[in-house]
N, CA, C and O of each residue as an XYZ file, in Angstrom:
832
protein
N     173.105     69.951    107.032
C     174.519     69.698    107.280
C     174.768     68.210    107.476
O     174.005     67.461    108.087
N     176.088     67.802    106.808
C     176.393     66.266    107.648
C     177.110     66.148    108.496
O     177.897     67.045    108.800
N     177.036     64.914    109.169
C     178.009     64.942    110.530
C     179.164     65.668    110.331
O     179.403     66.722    110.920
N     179.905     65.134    109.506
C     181.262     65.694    109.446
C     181.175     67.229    109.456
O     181.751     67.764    110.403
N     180.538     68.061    108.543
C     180.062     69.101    109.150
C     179.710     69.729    110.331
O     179.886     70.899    110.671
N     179.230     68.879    110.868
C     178.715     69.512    112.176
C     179.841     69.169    113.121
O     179.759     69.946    114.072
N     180.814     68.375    113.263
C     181.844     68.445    113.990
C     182.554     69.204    113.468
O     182.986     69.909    114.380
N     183.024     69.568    112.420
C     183.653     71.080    111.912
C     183.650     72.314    112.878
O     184.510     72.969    113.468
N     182.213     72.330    112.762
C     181.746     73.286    113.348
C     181.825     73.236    114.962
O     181.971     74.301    115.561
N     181.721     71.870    115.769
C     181.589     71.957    117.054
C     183.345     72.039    117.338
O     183.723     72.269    118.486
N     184.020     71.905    116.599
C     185.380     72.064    116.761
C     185.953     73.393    116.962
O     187.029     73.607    117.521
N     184.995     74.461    116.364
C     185.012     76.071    116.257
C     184.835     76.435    117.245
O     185.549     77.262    117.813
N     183.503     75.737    117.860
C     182.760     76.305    118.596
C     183.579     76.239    120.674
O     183.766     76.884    121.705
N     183.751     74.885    119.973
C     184.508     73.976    121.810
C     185.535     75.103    121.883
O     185.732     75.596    122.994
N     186.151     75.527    120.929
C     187.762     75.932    121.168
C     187.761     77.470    121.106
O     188.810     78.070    120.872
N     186.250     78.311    121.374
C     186.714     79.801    121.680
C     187.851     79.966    122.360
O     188.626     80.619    121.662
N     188.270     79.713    123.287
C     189.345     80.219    124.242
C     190.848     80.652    123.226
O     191.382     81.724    122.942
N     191.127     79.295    122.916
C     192.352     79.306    121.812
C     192.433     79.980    120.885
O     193.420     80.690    120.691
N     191.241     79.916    119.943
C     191.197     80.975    119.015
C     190.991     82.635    118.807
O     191.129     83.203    117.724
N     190.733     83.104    119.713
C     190.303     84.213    120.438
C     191.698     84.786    120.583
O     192.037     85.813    119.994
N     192.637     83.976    121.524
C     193.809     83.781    122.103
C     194.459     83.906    121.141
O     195.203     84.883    121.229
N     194.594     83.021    119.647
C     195.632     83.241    118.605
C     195.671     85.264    118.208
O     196.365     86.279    118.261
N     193.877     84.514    117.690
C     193.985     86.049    117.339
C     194.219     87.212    117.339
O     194.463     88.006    116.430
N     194.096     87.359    118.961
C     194.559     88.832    119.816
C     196.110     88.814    120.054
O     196.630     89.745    120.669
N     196.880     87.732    119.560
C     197.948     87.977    119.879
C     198.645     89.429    119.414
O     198.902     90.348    120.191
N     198.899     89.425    117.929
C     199.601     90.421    117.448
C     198.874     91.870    118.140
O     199.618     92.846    118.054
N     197.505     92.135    118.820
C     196.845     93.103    118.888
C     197.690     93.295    120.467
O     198.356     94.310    120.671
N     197.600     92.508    121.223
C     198.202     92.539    122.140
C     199.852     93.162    122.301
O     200.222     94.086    123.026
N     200.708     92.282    121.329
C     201.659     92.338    121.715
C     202.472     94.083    121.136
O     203.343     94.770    121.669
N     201.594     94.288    119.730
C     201.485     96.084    119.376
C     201.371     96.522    120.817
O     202.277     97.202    121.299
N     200.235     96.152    121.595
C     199.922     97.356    122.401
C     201.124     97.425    123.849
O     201.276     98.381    124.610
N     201.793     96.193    123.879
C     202.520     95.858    124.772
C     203.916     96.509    124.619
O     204.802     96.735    125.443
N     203.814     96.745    123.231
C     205.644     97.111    122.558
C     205.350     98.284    122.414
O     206.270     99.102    122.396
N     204.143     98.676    122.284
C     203.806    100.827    122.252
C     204.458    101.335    123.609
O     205.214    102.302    123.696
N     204.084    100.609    124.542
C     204.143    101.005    126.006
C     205.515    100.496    126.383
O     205.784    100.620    127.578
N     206.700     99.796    125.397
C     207.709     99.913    126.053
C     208.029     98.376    126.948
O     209.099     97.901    127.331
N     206.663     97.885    127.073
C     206.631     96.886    128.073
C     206.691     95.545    127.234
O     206.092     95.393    126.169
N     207.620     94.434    127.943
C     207.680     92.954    127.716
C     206.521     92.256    127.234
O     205.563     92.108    127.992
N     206.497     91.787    126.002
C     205.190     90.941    126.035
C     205.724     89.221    125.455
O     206.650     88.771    124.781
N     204.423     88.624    126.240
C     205.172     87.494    125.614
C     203.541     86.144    125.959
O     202.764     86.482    126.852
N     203.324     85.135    125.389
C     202.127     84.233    125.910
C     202.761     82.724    125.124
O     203.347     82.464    124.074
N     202.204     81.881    126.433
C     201.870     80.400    126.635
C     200.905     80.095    125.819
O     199.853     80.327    126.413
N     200.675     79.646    124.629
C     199.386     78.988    124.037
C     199.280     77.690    124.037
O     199.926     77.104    123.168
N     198.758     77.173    124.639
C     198.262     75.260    124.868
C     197.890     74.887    123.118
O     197.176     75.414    122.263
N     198.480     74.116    123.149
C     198.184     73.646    121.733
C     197.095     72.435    121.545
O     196.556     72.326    120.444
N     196.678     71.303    122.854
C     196.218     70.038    123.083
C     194.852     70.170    122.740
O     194.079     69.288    123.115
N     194.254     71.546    121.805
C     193.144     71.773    121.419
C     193.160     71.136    120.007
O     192.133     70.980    119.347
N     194.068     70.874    119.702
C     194.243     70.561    117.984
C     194.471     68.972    118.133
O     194.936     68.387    119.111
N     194.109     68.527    117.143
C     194.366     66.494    117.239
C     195.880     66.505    116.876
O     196.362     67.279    116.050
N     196.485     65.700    117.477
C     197.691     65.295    117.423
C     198.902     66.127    117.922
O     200.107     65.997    117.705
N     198.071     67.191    118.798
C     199.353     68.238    119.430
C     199.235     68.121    121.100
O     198.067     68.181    121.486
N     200.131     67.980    122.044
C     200.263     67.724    122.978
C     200.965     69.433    123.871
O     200.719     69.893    124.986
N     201.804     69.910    122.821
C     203.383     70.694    123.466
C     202.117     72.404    123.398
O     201.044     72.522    122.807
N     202.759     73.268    124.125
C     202.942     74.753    124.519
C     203.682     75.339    123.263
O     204.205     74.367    122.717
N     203.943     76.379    122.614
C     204.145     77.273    121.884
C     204.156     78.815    122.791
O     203.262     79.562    123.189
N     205.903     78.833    122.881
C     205.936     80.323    124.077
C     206.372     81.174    122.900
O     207.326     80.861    122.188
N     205.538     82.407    122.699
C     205.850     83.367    122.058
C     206.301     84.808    122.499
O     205.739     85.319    123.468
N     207.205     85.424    121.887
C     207.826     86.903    122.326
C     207.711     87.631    121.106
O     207.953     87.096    120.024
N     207.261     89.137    121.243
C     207.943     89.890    119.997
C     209.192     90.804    120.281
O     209.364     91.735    121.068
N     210.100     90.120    119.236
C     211.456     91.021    119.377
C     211.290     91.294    117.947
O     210.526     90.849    117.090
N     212.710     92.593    117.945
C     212.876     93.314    116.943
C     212.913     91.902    115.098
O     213.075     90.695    115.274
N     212.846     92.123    114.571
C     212.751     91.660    112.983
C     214.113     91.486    112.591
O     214.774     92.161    111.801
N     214.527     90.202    113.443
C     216.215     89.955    112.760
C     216.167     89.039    112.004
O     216.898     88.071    112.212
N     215.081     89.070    110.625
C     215.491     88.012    109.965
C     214.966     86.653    110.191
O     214.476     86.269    111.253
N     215.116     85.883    109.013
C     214.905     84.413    109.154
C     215.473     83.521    110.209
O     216.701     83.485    110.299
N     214.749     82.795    111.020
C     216.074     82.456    111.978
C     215.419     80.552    111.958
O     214.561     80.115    112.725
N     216.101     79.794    110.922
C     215.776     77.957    111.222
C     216.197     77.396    111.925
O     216.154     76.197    111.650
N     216.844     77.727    113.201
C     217.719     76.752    114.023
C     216.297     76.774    115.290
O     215.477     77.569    115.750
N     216.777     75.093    115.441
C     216.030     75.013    116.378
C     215.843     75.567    117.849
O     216.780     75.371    118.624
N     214.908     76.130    118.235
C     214.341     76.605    119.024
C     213.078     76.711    120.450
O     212.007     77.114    119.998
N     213.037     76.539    121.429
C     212.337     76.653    122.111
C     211.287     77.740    122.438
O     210.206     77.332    122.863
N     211.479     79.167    122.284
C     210.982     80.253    122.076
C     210.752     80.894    120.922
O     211.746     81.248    120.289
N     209.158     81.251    120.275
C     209.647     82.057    119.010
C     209.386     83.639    118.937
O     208.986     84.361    119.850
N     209.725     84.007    117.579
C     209.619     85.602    118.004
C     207.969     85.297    116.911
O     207.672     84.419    116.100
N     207.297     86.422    117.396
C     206.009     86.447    116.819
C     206.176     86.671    115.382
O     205.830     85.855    114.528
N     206.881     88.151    115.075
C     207.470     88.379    113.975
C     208.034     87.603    112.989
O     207.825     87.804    111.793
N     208.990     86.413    113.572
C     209.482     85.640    112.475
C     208.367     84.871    112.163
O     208.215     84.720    110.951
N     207.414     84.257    112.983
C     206.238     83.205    112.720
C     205.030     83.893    111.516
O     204.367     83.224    110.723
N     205.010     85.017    111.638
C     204.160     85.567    110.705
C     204.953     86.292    109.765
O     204.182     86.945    109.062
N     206.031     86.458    109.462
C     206.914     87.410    108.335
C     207.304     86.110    107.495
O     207.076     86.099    106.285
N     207.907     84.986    108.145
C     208.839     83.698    107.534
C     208.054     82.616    107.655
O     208.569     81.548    107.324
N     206.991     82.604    108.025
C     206.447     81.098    108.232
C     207.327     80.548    109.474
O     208.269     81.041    110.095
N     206.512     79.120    109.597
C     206.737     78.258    110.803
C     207.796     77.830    110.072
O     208.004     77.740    108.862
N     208.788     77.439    111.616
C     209.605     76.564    111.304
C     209.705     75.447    112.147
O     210.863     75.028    112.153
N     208.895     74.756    112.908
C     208.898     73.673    113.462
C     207.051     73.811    113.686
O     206.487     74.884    113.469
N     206.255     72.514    114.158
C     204.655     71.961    114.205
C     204.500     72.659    115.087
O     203.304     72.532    115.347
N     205.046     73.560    115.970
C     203.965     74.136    116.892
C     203.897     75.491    116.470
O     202.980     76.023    117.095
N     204.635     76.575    115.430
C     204.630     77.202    115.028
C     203.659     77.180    113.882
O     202.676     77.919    113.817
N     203.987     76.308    113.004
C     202.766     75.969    112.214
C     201.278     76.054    112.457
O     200.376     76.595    111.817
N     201.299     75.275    113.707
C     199.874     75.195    113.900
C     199.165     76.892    114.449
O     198.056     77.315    114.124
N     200.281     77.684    115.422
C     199.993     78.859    115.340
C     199.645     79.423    113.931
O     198.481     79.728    113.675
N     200.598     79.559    113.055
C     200.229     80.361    111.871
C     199.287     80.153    111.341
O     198.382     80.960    111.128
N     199.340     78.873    110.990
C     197.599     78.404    109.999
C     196.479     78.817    111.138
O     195.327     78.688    110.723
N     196.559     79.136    112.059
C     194.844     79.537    112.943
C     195.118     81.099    113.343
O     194.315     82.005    113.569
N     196.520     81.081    113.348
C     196.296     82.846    113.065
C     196.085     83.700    111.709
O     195.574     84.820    111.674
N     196.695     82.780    110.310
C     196.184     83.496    109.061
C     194.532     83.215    109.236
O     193.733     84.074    108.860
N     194.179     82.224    109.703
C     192.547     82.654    109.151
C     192.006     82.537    110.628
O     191.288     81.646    111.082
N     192.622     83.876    111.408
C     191.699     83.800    112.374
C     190.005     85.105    112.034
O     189.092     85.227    112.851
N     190.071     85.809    110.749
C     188.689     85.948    110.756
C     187.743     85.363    110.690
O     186.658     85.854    111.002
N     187.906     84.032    110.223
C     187.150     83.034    109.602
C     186.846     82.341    111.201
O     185.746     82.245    111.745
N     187.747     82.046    111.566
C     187.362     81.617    113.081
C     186.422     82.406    113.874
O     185.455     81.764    114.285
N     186.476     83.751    114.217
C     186.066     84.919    115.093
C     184.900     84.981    114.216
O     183.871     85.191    114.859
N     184.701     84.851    112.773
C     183.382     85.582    112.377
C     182.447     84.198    112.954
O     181.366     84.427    113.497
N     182.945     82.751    112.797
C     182.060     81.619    113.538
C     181.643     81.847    114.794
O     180.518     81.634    115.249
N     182.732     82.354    115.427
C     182.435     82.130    116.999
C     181.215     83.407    117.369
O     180.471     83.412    118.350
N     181.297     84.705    115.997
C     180.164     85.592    116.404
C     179.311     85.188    115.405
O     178.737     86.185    114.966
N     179.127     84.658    115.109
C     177.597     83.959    114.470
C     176.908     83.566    115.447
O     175.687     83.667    115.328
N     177.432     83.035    116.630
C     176.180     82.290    117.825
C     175.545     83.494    118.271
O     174.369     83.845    118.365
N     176.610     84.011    118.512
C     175.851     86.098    119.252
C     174.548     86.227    118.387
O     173.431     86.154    118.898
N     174.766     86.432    116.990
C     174.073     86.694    116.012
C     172.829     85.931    116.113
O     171.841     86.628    116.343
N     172.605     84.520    115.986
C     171.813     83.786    115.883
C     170.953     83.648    117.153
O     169.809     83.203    117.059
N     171.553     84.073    118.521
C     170.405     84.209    119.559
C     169.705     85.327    119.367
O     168.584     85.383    119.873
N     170.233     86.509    118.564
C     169.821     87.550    118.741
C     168.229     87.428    117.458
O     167.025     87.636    117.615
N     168.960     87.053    116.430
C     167.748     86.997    115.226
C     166.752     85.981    115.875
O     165.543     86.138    115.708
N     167.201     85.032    116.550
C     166.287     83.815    117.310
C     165.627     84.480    118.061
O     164.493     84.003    118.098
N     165.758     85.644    118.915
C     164.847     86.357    119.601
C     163.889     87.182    119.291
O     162.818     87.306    119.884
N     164.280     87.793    118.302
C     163.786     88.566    117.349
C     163.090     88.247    116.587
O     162.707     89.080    115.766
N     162.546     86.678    116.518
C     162.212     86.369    115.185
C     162.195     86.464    113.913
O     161.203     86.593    113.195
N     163.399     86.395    113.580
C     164.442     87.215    112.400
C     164.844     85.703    112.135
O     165.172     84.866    112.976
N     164.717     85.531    110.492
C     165.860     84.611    110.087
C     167.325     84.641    110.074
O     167.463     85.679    109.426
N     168.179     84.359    110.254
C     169.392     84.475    109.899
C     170.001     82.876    109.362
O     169.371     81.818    109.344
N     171.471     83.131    108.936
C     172.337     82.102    108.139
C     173.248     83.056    107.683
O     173.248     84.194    107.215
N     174.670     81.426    108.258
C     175.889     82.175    107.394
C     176.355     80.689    106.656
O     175.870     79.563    106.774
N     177.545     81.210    105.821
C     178.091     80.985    104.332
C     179.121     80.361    105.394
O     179.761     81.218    106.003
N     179.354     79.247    105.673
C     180.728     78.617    106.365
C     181.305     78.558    105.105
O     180.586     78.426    104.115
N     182.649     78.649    105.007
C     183.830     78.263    104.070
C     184.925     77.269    104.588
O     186.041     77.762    104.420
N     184.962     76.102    105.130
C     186.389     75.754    106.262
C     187.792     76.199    105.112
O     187.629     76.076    103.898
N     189.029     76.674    105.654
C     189.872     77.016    105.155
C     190.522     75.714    104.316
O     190.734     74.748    105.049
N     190.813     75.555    103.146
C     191.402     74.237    103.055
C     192.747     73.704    103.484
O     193.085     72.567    103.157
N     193.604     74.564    104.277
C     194.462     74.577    105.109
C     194.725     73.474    106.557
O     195.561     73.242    107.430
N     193.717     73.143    106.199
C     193.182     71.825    107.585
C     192.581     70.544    106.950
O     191.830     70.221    106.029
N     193.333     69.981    107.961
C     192.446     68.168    107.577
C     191.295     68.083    108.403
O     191.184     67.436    109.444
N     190.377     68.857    107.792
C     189.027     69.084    108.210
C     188.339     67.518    107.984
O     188.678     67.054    106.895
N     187.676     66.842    108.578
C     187.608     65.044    108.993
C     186.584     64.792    107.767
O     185.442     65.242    107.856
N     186.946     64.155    106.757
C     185.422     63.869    106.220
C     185.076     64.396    104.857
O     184.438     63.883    103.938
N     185.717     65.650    104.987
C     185.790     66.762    104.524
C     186.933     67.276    103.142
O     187.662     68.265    103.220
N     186.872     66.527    102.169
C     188.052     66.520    101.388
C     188.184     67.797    100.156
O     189.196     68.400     99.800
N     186.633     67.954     99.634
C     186.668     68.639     98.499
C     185.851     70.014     98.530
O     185.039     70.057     99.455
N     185.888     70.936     97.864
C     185.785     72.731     97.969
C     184.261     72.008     98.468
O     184.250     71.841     99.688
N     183.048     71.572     97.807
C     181.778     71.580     98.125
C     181.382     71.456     99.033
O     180.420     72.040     99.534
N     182.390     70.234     99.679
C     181.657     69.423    100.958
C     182.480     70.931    102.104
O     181.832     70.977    103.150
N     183.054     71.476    102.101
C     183.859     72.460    102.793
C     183.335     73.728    103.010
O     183.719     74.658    103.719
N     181.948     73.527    101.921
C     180.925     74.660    101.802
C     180.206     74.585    101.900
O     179.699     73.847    101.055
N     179.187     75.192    102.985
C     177.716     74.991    103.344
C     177.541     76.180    103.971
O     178.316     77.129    104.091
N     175.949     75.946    104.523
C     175.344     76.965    105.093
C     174.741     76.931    106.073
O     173.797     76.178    105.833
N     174.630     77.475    107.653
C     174.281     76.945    108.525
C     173.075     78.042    109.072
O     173.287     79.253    109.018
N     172.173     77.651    109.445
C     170.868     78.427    110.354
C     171.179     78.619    111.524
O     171.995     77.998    112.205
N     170.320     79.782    111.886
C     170.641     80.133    113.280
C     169.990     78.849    114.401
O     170.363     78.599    115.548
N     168.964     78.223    113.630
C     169.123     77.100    115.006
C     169.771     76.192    114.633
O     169.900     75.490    115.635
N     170.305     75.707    113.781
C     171.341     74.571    114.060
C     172.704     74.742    114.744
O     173.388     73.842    115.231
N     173.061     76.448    114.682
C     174.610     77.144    115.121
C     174.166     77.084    117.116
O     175.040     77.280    117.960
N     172.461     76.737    117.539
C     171.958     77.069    118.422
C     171.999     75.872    118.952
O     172.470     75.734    120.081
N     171.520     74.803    118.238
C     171.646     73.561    118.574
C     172.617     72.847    119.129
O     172.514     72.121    120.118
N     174.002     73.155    118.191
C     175.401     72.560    118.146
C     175.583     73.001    119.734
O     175.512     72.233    120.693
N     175.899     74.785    119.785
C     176.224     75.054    120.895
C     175.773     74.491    121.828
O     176.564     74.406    122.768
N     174.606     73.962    122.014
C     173.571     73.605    122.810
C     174.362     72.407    123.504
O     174.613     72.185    124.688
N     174.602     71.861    122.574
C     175.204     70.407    122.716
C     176.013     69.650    123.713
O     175.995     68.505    124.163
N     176.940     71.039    123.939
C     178.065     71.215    124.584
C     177.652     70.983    126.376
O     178.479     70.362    127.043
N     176.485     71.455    127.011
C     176.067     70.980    128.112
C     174.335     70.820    128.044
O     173.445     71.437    127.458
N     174.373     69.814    128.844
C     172.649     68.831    128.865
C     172.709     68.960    130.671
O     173.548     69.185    131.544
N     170.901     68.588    130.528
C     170.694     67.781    131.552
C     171.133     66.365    131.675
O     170.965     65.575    130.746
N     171.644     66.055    132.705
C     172.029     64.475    133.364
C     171.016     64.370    134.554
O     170.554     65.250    135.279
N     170.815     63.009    134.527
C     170.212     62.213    135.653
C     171.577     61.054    135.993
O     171.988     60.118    135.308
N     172.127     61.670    137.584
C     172.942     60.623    138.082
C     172.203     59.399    138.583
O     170.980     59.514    138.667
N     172.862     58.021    138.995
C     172.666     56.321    139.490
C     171.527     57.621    140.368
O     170.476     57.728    139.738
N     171.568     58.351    141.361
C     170.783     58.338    142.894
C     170.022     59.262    142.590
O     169.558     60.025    143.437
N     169.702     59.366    140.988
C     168.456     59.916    140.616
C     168.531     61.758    140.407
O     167.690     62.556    139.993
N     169.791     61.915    140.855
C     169.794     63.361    141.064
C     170.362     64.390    139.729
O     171.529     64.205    139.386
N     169.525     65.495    138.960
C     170.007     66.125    138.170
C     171.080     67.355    138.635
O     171.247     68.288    139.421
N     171.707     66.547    137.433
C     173.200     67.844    137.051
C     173.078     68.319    136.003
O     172.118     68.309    135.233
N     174.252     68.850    135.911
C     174.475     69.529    134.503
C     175.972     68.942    133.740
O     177.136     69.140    134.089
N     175.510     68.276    132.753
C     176.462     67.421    132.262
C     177.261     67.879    130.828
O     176.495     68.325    129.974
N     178.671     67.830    130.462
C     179.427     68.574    129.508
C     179.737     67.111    128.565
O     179.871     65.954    128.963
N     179.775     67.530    127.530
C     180.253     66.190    126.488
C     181.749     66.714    126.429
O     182.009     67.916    126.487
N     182.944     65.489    126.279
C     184.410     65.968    126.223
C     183.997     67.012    124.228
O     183.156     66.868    123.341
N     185.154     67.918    124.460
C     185.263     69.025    123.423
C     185.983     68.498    122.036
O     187.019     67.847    122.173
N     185.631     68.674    121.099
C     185.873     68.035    119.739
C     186.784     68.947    119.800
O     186.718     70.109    120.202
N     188.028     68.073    119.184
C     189.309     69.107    118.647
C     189.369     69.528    117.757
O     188.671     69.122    116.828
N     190.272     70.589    117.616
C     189.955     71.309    116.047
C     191.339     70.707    114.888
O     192.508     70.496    115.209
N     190.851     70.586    113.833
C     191.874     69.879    112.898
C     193.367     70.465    112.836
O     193.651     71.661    112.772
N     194.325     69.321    112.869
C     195.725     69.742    112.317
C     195.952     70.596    110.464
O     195.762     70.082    109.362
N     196.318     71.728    110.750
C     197.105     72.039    109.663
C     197.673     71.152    108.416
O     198.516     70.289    108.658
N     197.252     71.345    107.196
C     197.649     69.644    106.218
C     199.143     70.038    106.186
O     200.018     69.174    106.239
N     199.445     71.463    106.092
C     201.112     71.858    106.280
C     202.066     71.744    106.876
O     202.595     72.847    106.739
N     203.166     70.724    107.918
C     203.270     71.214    109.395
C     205.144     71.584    108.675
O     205.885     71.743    109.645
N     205.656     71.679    107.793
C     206.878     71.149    107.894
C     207.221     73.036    107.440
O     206.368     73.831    107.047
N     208.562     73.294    107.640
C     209.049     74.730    107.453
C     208.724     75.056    106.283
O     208.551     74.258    105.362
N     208.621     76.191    106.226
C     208.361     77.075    104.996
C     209.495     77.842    104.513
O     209.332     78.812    103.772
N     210.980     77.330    105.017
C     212.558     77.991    104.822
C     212.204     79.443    104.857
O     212.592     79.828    103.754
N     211.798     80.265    105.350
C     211.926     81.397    105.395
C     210.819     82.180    104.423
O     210.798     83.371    104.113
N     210.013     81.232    104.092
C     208.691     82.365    102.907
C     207.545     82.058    103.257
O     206.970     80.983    103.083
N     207.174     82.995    103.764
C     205.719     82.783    104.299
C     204.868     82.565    103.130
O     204.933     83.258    102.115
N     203.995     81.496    103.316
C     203.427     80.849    102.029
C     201.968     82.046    101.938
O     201.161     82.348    102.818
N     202.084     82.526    100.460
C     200.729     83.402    100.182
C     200.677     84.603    101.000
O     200.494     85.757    100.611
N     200.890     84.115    102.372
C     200.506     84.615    103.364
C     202.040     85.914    104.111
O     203.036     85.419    104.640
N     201.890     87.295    103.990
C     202.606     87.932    104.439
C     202.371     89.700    105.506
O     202.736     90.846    105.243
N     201.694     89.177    106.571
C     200.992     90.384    107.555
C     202.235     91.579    107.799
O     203.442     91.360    107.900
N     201.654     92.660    107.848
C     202.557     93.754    108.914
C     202.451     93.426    110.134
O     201.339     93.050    110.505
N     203.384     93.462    110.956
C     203.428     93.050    112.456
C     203.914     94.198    112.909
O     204.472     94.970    112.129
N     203.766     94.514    114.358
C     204.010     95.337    115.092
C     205.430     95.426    115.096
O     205.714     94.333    115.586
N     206.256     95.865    114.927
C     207.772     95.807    115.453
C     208.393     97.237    115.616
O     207.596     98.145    115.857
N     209.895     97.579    115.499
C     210.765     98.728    115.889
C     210.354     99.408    114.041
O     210.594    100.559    113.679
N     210.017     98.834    113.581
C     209.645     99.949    112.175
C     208.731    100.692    112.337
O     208.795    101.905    112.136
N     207.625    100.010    112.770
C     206.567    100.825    112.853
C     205.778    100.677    113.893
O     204.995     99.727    113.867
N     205.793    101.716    115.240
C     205.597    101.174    116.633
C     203.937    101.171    116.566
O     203.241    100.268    117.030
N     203.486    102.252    115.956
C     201.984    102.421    116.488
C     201.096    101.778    114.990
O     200.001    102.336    114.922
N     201.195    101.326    114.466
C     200.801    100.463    113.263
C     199.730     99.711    113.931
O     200.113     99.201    114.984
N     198.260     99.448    113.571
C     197.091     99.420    114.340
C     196.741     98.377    113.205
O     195.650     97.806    113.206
């Protein structure tokens, strides 16, 4: 792998929380609207380079395209119509390919396990070209293949031994590589590009 690669990857890796978080949204908010009950989540965006702001999401009923600016979005319009302002965006592009995310983040599972086992393993990274992945411009360089100890390594990375000035060991964290901006950020007027999911809504309550 080359650097740029391997920060790709530690960018996957730093940011389980968020991505995890995109992903389960729609699973969540089905199970929240089965039961009748309010759903709604805060997603921190300051995981991505160049995003600072919160993204508060609700699912309400499917009224349509809605471009006026907004503080709150409905989940539904963000995945039926595309984003219509950068923090929506950046939701959509990491929620269309949140398998691609989730299958990275369970590759480490994988790779301690074959590492124990004394089992080879390796997976087929693809980065989505949907991102200004750093370094990273063309289908090849965007494609590689990573071993279970280098996916072991990276993680690894993330906390060391330290020796403080008074000699004393800690346990020391390197700050977390952010994960790339979306090359897309600007509205999609109402057409979700390529990209068009079933969402949970008043059509179809128990839709899994």
């Amino acid at each position: 792998m080359t650097p740029d690669q391997e920060r790709a990857l530690l960018s996957i890796l730093d940011n389980g929380y968020f991505l995890t978080h995109v992903a389960n949204t729609t699973k969540m908010a089905r199970k929240y609207y089965n039961q009748h009950k309010y759903w709604c989540a805060n997603i921190k965006l300051n995981c991505v380079q160049g995003s600072t702001k919160t993204i508060q999401l609700v699912l309400n009923r499917d009224g349509g395209c809605n471009t006026e600016t907004r503080t709150i979005s409905n989940l539904n319009g963000v995945v039926k119509y595309g984003p219509a302002n950068n923090e929506e965006a950046i939701f959509y592009y990491y929620y269309k390919h949140r398998n691609f995310f989730i299958g990275v983040l369970s590759s480490l599972k994988l790779a301690f396990a074959a590492y124990t086992e004394r089992r080879d393993y390796c997976k087929n990274i693809s980065l989505p070209a949907d991102f200004q992945w750093q370094g990273l411009d063309t289908h090849a360089e965007r494609h590689f293949v990573v071993s279970a100890k280098d996916i072991m390594r990276l993680y690894g990375s993330t906390h060391f031994i330290n020796t403080t000035p008074k000699g004393e060991t800690v346990i020391a964290s390197r700050p977390p590589v952010k994960l790339p901006t979306p090359v897309n950020l600007s509205s999609t007027n109402c057409i979700a590009p390529v990209y068009n999911p079933a969402v949970g809504n008043y059509l179809f309550r128990n839709n899994s």
